[in-house]
C-alpha positions as CSV (number, residue, x, y, z in Angstrom):
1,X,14.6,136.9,322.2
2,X,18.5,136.1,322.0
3,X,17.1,132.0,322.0
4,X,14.8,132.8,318.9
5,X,17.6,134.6,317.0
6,X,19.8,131.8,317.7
7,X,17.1,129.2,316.8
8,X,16.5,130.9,313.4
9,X,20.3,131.0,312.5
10,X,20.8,127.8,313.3
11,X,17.7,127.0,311.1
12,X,18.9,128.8,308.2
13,X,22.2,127.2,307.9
14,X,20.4,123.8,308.3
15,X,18.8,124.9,304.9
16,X,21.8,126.4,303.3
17,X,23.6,122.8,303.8
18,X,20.7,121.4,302.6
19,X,20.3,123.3,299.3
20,X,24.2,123.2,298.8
21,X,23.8,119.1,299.3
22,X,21.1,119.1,296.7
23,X,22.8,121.1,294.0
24,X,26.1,119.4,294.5
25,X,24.3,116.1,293.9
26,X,22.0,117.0,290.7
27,X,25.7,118.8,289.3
28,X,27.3,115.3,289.9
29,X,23.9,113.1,288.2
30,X,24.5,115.8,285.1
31,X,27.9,115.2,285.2
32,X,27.4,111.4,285.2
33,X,25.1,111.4,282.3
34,X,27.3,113.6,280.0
35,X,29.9,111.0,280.6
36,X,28.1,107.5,280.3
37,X,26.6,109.1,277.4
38,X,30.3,109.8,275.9
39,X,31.6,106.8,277.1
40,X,28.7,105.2,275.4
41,X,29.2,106.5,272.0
42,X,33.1,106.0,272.3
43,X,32.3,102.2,273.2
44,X,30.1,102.0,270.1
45,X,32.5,103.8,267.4
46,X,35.7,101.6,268.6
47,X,33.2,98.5,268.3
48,X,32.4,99.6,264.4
49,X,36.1,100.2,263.3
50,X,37.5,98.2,260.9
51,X,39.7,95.5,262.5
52,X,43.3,97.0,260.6
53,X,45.3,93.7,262.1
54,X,46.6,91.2,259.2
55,X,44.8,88.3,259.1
56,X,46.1,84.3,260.3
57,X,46.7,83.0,257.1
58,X,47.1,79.0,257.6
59,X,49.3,77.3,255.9
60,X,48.5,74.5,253.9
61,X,48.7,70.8,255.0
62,X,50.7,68.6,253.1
63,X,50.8,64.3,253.7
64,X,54.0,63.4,255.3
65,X,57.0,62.8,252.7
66,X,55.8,65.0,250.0
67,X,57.2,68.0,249.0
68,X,55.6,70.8,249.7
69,X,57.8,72.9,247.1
70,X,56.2,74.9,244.0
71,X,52.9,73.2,245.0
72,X,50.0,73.2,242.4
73,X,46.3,71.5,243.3
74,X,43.2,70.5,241.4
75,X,40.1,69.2,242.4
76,X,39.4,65.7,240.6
77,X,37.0,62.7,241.1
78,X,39.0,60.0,239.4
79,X,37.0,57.5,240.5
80,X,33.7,58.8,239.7
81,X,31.9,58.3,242.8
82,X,30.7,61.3,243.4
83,X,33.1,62.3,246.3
84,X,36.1,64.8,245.0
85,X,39.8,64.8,245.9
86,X,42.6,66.8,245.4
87,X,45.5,65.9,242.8
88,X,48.8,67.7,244.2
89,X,51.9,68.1,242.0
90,X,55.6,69.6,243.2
91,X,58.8,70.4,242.1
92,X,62.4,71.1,243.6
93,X,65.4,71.6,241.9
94,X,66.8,69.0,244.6
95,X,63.9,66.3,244.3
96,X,62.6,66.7,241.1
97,X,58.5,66.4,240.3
98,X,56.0,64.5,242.4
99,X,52.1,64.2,242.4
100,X,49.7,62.4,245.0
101,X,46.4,61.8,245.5
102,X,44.7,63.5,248.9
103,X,41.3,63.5,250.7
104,X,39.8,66.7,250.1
105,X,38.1,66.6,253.7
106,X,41.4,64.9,255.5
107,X,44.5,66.9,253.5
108,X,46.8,64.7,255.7
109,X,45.4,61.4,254.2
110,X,47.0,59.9,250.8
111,X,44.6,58.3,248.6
112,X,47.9,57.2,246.3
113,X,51.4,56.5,246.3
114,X,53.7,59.6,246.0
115,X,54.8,59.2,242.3
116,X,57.6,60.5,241.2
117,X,57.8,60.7,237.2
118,X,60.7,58.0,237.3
119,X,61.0,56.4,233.9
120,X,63.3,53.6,235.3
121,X,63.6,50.8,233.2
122,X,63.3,53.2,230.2
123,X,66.2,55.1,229.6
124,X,65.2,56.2,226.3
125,X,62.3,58.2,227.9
126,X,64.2,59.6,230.9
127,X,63.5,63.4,231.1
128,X,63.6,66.0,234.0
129,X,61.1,68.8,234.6
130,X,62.2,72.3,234.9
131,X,59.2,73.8,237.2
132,X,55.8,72.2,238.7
133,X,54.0,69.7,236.7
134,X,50.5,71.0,236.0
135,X,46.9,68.7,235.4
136,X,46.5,69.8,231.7
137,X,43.7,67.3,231.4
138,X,41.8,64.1,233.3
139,X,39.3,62.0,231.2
140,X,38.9,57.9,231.0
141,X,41.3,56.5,228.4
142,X,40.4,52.7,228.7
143,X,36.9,52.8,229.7
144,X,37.0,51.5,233.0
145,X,35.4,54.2,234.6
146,X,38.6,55.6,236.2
147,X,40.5,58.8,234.5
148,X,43.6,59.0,233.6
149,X,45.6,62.2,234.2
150,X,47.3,64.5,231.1
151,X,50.2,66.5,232.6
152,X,52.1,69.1,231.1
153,X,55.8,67.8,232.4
154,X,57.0,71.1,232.1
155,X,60.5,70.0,230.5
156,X,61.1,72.6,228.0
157,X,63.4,71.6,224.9
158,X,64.6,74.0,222.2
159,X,60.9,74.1,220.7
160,X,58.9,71.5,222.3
161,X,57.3,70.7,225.7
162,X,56.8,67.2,227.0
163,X,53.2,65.8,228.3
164,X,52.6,63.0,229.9
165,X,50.0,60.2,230.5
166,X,49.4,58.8,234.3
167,X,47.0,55.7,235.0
168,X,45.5,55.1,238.3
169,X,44.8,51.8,239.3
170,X,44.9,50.1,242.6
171,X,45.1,53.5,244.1
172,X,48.3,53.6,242.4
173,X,49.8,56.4,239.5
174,X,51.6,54.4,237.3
175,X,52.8,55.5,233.6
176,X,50.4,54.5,230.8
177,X,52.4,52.2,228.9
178,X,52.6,52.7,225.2
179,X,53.2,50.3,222.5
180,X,54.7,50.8,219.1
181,X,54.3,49.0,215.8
182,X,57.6,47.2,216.6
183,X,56.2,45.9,220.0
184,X,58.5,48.2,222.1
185,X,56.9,49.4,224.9
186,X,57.3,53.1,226.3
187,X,55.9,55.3,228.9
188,X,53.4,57.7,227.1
189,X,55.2,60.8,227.1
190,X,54.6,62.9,223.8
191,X,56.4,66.2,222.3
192,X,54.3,69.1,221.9
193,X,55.6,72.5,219.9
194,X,56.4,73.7,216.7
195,X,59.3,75.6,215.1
196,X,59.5,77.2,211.1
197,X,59.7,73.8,209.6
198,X,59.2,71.4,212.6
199,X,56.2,70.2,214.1
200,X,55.7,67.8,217.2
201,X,51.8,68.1,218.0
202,X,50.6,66.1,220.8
203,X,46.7,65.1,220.5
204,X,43.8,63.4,222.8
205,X,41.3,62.3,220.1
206,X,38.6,62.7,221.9
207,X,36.0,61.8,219.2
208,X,37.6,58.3,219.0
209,X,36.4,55.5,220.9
210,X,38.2,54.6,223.1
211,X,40.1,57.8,223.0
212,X,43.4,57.7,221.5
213,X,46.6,59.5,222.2
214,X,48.7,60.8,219.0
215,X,52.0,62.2,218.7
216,X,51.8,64.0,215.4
217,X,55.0,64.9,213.8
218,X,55.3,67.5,210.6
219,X,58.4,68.9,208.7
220,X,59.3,70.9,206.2
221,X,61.9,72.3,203.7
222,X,60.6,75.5,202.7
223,X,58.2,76.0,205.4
224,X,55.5,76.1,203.1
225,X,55.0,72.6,201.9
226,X,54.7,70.1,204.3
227,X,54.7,66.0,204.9
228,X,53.5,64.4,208.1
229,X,53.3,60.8,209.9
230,X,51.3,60.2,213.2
231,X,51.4,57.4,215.7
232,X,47.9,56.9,217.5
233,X,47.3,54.8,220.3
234,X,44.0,53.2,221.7
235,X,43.2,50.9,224.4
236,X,43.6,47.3,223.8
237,X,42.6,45.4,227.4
238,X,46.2,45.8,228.1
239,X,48.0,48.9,227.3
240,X,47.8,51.7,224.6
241,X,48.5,50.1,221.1
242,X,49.6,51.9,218.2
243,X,46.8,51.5,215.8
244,X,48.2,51.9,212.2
245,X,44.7,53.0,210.7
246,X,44.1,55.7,213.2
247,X,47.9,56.7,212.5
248,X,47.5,57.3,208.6
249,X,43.8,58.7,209.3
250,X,45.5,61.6,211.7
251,X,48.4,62.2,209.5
252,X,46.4,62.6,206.2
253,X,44.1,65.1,208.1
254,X,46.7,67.5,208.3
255,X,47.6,70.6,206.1
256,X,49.8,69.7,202.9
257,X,50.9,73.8,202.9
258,X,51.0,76.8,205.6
259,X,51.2,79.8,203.6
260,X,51.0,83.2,205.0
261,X,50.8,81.1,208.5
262,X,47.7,80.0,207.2
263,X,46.4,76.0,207.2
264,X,45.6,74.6,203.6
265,X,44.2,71.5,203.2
């Protein structure tokens, strides 16, 4: 009898052990799923927060020798082909103005000299700009199916602002050349602002063709009545020539009074 006591003891811890085994092992499953199921969801909600880091900004690639300070950019097709490039103009108080020509797919590549507003070998037009010269305007001023590029110079006088006229030809800028009705010749820079009794209106006349450039000029005594004289210039094969009829035409198409800072004709 002592034998089958023993025997059933024996037995009975067996299945203690056993049940303890089982139940420690469904605790640890339950345990496992409550934590894959929060690790989970912790996974998910730091994979949809906003990414707070700043983001790389690149900086812009300029051709090698130009400056890259004050730097202003328009998109252009010059030549008309279909395929755009990028027109860049700078300014430093230590180099002065520049502008180039860039591929818009290769910003590294020059498509143009760097030109750098020199008016050497005409003092009389020397000037100096006083920030970034900006596009104001590119359209085809000799009808050769290239534009030429308007800039506002940015060199401010005591009323006036200076523009400017750039050709590009041979990938080259180059100064259009002007020439008055003594047969000087001049880079096309023109005076644009007004005061009480002073006027310096620069004009593309675009409803002329070929387009002309005029440098209006107006004055004053009483501020009231006024008197004005133009100088218009249209393509010739060669340069821009001062045509005298397009001259007196612009100039006796402007007001003969201002009164009340009204325009009468």
């Amino acid at each position: 009898m002592r034998s089958s006591s023993g025997n059933s003891s024996r037995i009975l811890w067996i299945i203690i052990i056993l049940l303890l085994f089982l139940l420690g092992y469904a605790y640890q499953q339950k345990l496992w799923a409550v934590l894959s199921k929060y690790l989970t969801s912790e996974s998910r909600e730091s994979s949809t927060k906003p990414d707070m880091s700043s983001p790389v900004k690149e900086s812009p690639v300029y051709p090698d020798g130009f400056s890259a300070s004050g730097v202003k950019e328009r998109t252009v097709d010059l030549n008309h082909n279909g395929k755009s490039e990028i027109l860049l103009t700078s300014f430093s108080s230590a180099g002065g103005a520049e502008i180039v020509l860039i591929d818009s797919a290769d910003r590294k590549k020059l498509l143009s000299n760097i030109f750098d507003f020199s008016t050497k070998g005409y003092p009389e037009a020397e000037f100096k700009s006083d920030d970034t010269p900006e596009v104001s305007q590119v359209a085809d001023l000799d009808g050769d199916g290239r534009d030429e590029i308007i800039l506002d110079l940015k060199s401010y006088g005591a009323y006036t602002d200076l523009f400017g006229a750039l050709t590009f030809k041979g990938s080259k800028f180059a100064w259009a050349i002007l020439e008055d009705e003594t047969g000087q010749k001049h880079p096309a820079i023109f005076e644009d602002g007004a005061s009480v009794r002073n006027a310096n209106i620069f004009k593309v006349l675009i409803d002329q063709k070929p387009l002309a450039l005029a440098q209006i000029y107006g004055g004053s005594q009483d501020g009231e009545n006024w008197n004005w004289n133009a100088d218009a210039y249209q393509w010739d094969g060669a340069l821009f020539k001062r045509s005298a009829y397009l001259s007196a035409k612009i100039a006796s198409e402007q007001p003969k009074k201002i009164v009340n800072g009204k325009p009468v004709f």
